[in-house]
N, C-alpha and C positions, 0 to 999 in steps of 0.2 A: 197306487191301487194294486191290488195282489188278487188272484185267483187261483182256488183250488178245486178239486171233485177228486171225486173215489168212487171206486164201487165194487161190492165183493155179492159174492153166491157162494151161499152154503146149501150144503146138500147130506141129510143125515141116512145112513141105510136102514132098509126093513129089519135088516137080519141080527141090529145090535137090541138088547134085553131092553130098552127105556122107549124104544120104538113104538107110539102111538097105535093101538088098536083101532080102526074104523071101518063097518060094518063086518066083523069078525075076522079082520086080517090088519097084520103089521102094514104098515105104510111108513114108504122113506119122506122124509122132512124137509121140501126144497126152499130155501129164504132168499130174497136177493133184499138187498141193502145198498140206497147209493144215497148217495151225500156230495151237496156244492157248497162252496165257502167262499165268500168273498169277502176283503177285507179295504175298505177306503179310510184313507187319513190323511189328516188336516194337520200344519202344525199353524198354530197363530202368531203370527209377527207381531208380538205384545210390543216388544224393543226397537222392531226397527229391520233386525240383522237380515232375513232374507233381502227385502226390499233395498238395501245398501249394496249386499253382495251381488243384485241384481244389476245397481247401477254401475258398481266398478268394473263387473264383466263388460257390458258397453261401452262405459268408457275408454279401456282397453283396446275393444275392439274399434271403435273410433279414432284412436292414438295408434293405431298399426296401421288401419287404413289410410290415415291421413302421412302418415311415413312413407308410404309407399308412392302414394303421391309426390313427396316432395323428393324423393328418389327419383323416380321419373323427371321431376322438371328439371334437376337438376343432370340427369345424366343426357337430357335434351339440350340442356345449355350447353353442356360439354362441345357434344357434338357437333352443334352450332359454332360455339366459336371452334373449333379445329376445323370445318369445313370454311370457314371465313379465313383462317391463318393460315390454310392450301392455297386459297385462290388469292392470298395475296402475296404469300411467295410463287406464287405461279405469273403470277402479271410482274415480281421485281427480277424472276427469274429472266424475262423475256426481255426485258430493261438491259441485265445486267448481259445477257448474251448481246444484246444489239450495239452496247456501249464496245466490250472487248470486239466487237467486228470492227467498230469502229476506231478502237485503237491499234489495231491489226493495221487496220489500213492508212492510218494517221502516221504508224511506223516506218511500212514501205515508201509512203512518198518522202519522209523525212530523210530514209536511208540513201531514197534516189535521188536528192537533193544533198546530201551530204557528200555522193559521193563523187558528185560533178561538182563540190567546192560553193555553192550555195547558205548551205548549214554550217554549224561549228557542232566539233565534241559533244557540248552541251545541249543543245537541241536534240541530238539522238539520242545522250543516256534520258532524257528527260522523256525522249516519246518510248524509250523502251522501259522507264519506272512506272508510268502511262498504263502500258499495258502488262506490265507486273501486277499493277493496281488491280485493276480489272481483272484479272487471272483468280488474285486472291478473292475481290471479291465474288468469283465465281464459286469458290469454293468454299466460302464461307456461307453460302446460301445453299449447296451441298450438305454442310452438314446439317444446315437448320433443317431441311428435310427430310433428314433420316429423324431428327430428336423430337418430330412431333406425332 
């Protein structure tokens, strides 16, 4: 729908030669002139096209919404399992620290049985491979915690 107006004033002088005589005297000629316009239009969906191009915008808009949806669930799951893969390097970390104390301490008595002739060679490299082990796996649960 479209809307228009106008409006003009004319005003003609006493003093030009075509100037209307009334009651023995020129008289100036003042007009006002105004005009509205309004214009409404229809187009008729003989075929279809409006009413199509109506439903593909919805659809659209349906197919982004529902995207963003599944953006969300998905960046929810994410989060979820990385907050789960924390807490359970957290709890193998506390494992894995409690193990090397414990072969910490599995060495020294080993060493101080070895060294009063108790143990053999073999026994202490084996509790020092022990907590080699341990060491490594210390550090192998190190990096997992950087790479997540």
């Amino acid at each position: 729908m479209t809307a228009d107006g106008a409006v003009q004033r004319f005003r003609t002088s006493r003093n030009v030669a075509t100037a209307p005589f009334i009651a023995g005297q020129r008289r100036a000629i003042e007009d006002n002139q105004f005009s509205a316009q309004a214009t409404l239009g229809w187009e008729f969906d003989v075929w279809g096209r409006i009413k199509a191009s109506h439903e593909v915008a919805q659809a659209q808009l349906l197919s982004t919404l529902l995207e963003a949806d599944a953006m969300r669930l998905m960046l929810t799951a994410e989060v979820a399992s990385t907050y789960l893969q924390l807490r359970a390097l957290d709890d193998e970390g506390r494992i894995v620290q409690a193990a090397t104390q414990s072969r910490r301490d599995a060495l020294r008595v080993v060493q101080l049985r070895y060294d009063v002739g108790v143990v053999t060679d073999l026994d202490l490299e084996r509790a020092r491979t022990e907590l080699a082990n341990a060491l490594a796996d210390a550090s192998d649960l190190a990096l997992s915690l950087i790479h997540i």
